[in-house]
N, C-alpha and C positions, 0 to 999 in steps of 0.2 A: 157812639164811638164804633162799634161792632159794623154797623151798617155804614158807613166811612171806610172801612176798614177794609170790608169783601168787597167795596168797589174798585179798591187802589192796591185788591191782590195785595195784602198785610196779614202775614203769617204769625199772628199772635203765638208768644213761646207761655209768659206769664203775663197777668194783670195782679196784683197782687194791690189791696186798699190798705193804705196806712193808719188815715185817718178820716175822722167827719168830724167837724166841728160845726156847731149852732148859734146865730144871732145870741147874744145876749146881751140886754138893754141897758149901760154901762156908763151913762151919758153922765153918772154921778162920779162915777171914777175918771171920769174924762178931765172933768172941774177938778178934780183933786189932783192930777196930771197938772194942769195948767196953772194950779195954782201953787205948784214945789211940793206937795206931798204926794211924791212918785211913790207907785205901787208898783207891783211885779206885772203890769195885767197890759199885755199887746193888743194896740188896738187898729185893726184889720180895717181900712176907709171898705174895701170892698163887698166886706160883709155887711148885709145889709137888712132889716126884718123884712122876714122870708124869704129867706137862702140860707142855705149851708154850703159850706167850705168842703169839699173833697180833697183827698192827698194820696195820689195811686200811683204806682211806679208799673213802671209799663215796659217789656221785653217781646220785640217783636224781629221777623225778618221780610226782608224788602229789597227789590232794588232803588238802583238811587230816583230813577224817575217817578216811580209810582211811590216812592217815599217825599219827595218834594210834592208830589199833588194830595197826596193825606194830609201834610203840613199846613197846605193852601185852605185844603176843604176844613179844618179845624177854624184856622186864622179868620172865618164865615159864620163861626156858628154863632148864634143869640146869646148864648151862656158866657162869659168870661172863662177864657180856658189860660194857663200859664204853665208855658215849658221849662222846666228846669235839667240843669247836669246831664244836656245829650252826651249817649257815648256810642261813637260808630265805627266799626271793624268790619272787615272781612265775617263773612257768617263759614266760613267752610279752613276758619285759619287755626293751626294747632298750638295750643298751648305755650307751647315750648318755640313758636314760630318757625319750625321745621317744614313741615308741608303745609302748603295755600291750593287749594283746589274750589278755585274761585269762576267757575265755567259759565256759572247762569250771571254772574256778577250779582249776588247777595250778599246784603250787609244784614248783622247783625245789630239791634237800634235799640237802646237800653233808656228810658231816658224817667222824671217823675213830672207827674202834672198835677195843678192845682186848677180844682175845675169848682166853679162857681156856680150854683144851681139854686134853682128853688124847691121849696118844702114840698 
């Protein structure tokens, strides 16, 4: 991601990790799903033995070009990546919406992704 990132000039602010979550072999709770004795236990098709699940929320800034080609360069990768709740502003806009000094045209790009890896 990092190496993605310094190529499409992405001014990471934070990465912050949510969560990991790990295969576990469930094929018995699955049957029990199927067969009307639902349990509380979600079951992930993407998760798969050996892989985990990542959940990192991700606060970056960017203009829009080199934001749509880090988009592109992800949408490439081998891993399963899934974007969630983009939020895009003004990166130079104030709070209050009073003053926008918005000169280099940077957005501000808030967004969480679920990334798909192996062990």
């Amino acid at each position: 991601m990092g190496e993605i990132g310094k190529k499409n000039n992405i001014d990471f602010v934070s990465i912050v990790p949510k969560k990991i979550i790990s295969y576990i072999d469930n094929s018995s709770e699955e049957s029990k799903i199927k067969s009307g004795n639902i349990t509380n236990i979600v079951v992930d098709p993407l998760l798969v033995e050996g892989t985990k699940k990542y959940l990192i929320d991700f606060t970056f800034r960017s203009d829009f070009i080199n934001l749509i080609n880090f988009l592109r360069e992800l949408e490439f990768q081998e891993n399963v990546i899934l974007i969630d709740d983009m939020n895009l502003k003004l990166a130079a806009q104030d709070s209050r919406n009073i003053k926008i000094d918005n000169s280099q045209g940077l957005l501000e790009v808030k967004f969480g992704i679920t990334f798909y890896g192996k062990i």
